[in-house]
C-alpha positions, 0 to 999 in steps of 0.5 A, spaced: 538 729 588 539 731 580 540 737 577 533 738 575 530 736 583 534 742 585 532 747 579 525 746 581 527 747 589 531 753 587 525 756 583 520 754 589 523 758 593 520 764 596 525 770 595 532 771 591 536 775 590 541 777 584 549 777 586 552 781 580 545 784 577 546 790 573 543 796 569 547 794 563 541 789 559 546 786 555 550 783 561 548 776 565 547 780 571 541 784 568 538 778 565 538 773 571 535 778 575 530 781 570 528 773 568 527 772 576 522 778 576 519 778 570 516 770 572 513 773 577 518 771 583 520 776 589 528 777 587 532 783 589 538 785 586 545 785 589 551 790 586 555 794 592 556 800 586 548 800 584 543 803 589 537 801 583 536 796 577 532 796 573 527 801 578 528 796 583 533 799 590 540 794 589 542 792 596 550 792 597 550 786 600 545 780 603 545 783 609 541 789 608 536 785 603 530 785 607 527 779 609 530 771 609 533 770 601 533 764 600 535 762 593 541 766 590 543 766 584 551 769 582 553 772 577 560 775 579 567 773 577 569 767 581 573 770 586 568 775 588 563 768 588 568 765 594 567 771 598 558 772 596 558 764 598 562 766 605 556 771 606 550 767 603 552 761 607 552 767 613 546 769 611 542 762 612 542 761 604 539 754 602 540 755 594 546 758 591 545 757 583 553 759 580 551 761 573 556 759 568 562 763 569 562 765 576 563 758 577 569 757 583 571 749 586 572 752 591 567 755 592 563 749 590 566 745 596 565 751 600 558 751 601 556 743 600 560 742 606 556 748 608 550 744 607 548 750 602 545 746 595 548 748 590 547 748 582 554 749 578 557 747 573 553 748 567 545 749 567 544 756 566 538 759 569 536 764 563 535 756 559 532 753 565 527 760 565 525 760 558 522 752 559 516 750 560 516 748 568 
């Protein structure tokens, strides 16, 4: 599958959710998470340490997300990534999108052996929103 087919399976999904959102707009996590939402799309933002962003309830982990999520995108450190893959792939997660920076090998090879697809390693969602699909 190329890095354009699971862009546009990752965007088809029906519910996402935000690791890292934040209230903060000037931070990756805040314009991931407003990017999602202002095209429309059903997201939820995760962040332990929030109980809303951006006038949305936060929810501290995947588990408390109501509803299936789908798609993830992560905007964590890459040790805090390795531990929200351990719980997407727990979750039933199908897409995880490892923005640039949270990106962890490990993590990557976590969840493709977990059968999770997984877009890392350079494209940025905020670039993929901003084109015309």
């Amino acid at each position: 599958m190329t890095v354009a087919e699971k862009i546009a399976a990752f965007l088809a999904a029906p519910l996402f959710a935000v690791a890292g959102a934040s209230n903060d707009p000037d931070k990756f996590g805040y314009r991931c998470f407003a990017a999602l939402k202002n095209t429309g799309r059903k997201v939820h933002p995760l962040n332990p340490r929030a109980t809303e962003i951006a006038g949305q309830p936060a929810y501290p982990s995947l588990a408390t997300v109501p509803g299936q999520v789908v798609a993830l995108s992560i905007v964590t450190p890459p040790a805090i990534t390795e531990r929200v893959v351990e719980e997407a792939i727990a979750s039933g997660v199908r897409f995880l999108w490892m923005q640039p920076g949270a990106e962890s090998e490990a993590a990557i090879a976590r969840a493709e052996q977990a059968g999770v697809l997984v877009i890392a390693r350079g494209p940025c969602m905020l670039v993929e929103l901003a084109q015309p699909h």
